[in-house]
C-alpha atoms as an extended CHARMM CRD file, in Angstrom:
* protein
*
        80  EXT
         1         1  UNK       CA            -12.6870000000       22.0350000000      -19.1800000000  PROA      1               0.0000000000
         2         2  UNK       CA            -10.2020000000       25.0130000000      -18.6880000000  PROA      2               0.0000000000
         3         3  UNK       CA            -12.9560000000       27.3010000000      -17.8690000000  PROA      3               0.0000000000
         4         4  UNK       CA            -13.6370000000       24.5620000000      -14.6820000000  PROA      4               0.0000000000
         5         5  UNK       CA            -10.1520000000       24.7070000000      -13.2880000000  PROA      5               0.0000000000
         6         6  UNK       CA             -9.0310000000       27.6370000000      -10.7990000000  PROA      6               0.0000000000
         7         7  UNK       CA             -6.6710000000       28.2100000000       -7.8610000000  PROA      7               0.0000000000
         8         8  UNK       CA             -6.1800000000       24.4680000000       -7.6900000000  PROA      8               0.0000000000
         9         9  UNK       CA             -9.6540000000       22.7120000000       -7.6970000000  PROA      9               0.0000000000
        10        10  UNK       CA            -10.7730000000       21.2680000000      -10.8170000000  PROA      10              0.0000000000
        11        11  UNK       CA            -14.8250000000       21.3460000000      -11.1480000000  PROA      11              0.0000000000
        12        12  UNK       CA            -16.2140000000       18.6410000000      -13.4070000000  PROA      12              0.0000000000
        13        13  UNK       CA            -19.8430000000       19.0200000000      -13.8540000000  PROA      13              0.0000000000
        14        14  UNK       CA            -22.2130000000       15.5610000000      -14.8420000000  PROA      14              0.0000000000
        15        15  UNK       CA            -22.2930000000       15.9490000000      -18.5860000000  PROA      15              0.0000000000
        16        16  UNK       CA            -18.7730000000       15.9790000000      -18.8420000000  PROA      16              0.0000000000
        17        17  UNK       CA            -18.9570000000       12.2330000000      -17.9130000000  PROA      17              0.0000000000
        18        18  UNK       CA            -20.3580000000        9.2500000000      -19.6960000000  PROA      18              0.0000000000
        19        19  UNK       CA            -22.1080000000        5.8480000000      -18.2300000000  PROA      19              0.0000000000
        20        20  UNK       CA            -20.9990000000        2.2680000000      -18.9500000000  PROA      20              0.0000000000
        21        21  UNK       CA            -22.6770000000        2.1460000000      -22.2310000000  PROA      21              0.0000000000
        22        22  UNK       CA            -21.1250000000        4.9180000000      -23.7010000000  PROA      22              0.0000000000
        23        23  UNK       CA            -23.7870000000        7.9780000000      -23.1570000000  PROA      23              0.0000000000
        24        24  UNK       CA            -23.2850000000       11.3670000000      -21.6910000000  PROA      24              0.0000000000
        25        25  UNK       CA            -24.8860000000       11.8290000000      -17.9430000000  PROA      25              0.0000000000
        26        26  UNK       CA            -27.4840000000       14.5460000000      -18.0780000000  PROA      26              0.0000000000
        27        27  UNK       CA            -26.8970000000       17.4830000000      -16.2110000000  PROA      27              0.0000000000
        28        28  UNK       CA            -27.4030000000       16.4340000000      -12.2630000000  PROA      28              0.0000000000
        29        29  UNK       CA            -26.9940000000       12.8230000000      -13.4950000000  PROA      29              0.0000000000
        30        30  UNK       CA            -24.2220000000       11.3260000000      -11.3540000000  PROA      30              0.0000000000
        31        31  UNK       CA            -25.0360000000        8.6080000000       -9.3870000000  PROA      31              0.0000000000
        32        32  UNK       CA            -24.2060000000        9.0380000000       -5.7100000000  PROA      32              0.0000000000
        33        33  UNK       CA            -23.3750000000        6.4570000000       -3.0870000000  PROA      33              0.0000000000
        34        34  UNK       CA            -25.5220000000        5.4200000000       -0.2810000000  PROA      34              0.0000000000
        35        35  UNK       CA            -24.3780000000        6.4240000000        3.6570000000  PROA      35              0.0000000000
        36        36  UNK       CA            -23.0470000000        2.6220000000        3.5440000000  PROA      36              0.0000000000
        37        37  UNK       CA            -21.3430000000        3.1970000000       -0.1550000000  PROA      37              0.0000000000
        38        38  UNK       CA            -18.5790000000        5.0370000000       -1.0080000000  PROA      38              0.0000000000
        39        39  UNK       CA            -17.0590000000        6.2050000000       -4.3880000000  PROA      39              0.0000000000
        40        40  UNK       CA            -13.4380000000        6.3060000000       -5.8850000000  PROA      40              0.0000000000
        41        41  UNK       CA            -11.5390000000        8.6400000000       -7.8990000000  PROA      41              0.0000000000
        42        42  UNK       CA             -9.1340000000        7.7080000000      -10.5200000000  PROA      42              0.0000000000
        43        43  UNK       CA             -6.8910000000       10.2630000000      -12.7240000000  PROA      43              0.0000000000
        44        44  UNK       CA             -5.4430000000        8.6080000000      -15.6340000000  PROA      44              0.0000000000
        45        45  UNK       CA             -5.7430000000        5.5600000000      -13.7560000000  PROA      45              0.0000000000
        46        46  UNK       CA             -4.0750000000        6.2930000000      -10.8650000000  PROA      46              0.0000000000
        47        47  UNK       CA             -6.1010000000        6.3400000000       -7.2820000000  PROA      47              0.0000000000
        48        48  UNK       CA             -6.5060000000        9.4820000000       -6.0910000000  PROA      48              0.0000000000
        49        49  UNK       CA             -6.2990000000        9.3550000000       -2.0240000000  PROA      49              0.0000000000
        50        50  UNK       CA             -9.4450000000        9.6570000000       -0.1710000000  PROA      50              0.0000000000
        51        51  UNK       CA             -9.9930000000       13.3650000000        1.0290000000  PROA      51              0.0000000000
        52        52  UNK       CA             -9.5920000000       14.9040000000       -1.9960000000  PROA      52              0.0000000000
        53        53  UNK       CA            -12.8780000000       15.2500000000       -3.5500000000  PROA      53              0.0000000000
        54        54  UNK       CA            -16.3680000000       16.1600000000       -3.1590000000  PROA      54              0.0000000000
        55        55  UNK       CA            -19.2900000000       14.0330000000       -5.7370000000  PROA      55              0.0000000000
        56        56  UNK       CA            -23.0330000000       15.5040000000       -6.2680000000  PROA      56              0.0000000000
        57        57  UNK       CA            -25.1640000000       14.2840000000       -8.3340000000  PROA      57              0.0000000000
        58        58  UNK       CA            -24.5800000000       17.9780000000      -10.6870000000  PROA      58              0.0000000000
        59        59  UNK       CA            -20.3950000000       17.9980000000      -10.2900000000  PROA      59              0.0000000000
        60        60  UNK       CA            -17.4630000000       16.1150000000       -9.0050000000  PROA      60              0.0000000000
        61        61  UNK       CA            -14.6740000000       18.4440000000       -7.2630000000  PROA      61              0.0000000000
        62        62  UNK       CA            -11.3220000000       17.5920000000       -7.3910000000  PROA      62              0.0000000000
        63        63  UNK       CA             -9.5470000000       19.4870000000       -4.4180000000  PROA      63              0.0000000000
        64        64  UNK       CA             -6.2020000000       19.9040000000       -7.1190000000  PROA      64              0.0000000000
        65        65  UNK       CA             -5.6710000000       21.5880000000      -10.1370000000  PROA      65              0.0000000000
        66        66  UNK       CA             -5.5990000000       18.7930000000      -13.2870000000  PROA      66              0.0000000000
        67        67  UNK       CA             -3.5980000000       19.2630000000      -16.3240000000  PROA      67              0.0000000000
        68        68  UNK       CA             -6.4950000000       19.5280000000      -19.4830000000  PROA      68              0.0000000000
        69        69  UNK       CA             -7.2400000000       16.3290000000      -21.7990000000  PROA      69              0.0000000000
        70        70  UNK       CA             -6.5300000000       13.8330000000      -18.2670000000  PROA      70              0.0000000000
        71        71  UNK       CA             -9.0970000000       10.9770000000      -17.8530000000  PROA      71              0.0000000000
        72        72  UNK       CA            -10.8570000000       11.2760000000      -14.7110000000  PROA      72              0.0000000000
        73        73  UNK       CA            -12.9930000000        7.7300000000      -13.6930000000  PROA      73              0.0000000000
        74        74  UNK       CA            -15.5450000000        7.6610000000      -10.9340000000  PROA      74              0.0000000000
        75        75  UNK       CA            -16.0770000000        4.0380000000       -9.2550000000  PROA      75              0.0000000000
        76        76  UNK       CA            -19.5530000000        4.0910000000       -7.2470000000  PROA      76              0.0000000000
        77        77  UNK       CA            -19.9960000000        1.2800000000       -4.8850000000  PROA      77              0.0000000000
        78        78  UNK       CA            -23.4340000000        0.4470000000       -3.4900000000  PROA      78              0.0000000000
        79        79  UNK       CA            -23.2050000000       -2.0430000000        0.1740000000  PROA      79              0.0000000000
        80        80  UNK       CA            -26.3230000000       -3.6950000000        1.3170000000  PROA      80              0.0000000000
């Protein structure tokens, strides 16, 4: 993970993360949210503001650096 943060943005890519059940996400693996979804961030479970990150389906960008060994949580919401 220190290799992913410089000059304040942290770089988190897919298999970094697991699922619900437990299992690392494959490499462009994230699950992205729908024009009428919309994801949230949470570091060490605090919200992090809207704004301040990017999510692919290979990486999520945190526009901050993050001290190393902090959870980082991403809530996708689908809306029909």
């Amino acid at each position: 993970m220190l290799g992913n943060i410089v000059g304040g943005v942290t770089t988190i890519p897919a298999q970094s993360f697991t699922n619900d059940s437990g299992t690392s996400v494959a490499a462009n693996g994230l699950i992205v949210s729908t024009s009428s979804g919309y994801y949230n961030v949470f570091v060490n479970g605090t919200f992090l503001r809207g704004g301040l990150t990017t999510l692919s389906t290979a990486n999520l960008i945190i526009n901050t650096g993050l001290v190393v060994g902090v959870t980082v949580v991403i809530e996708v919401i689908f809306q029909h």
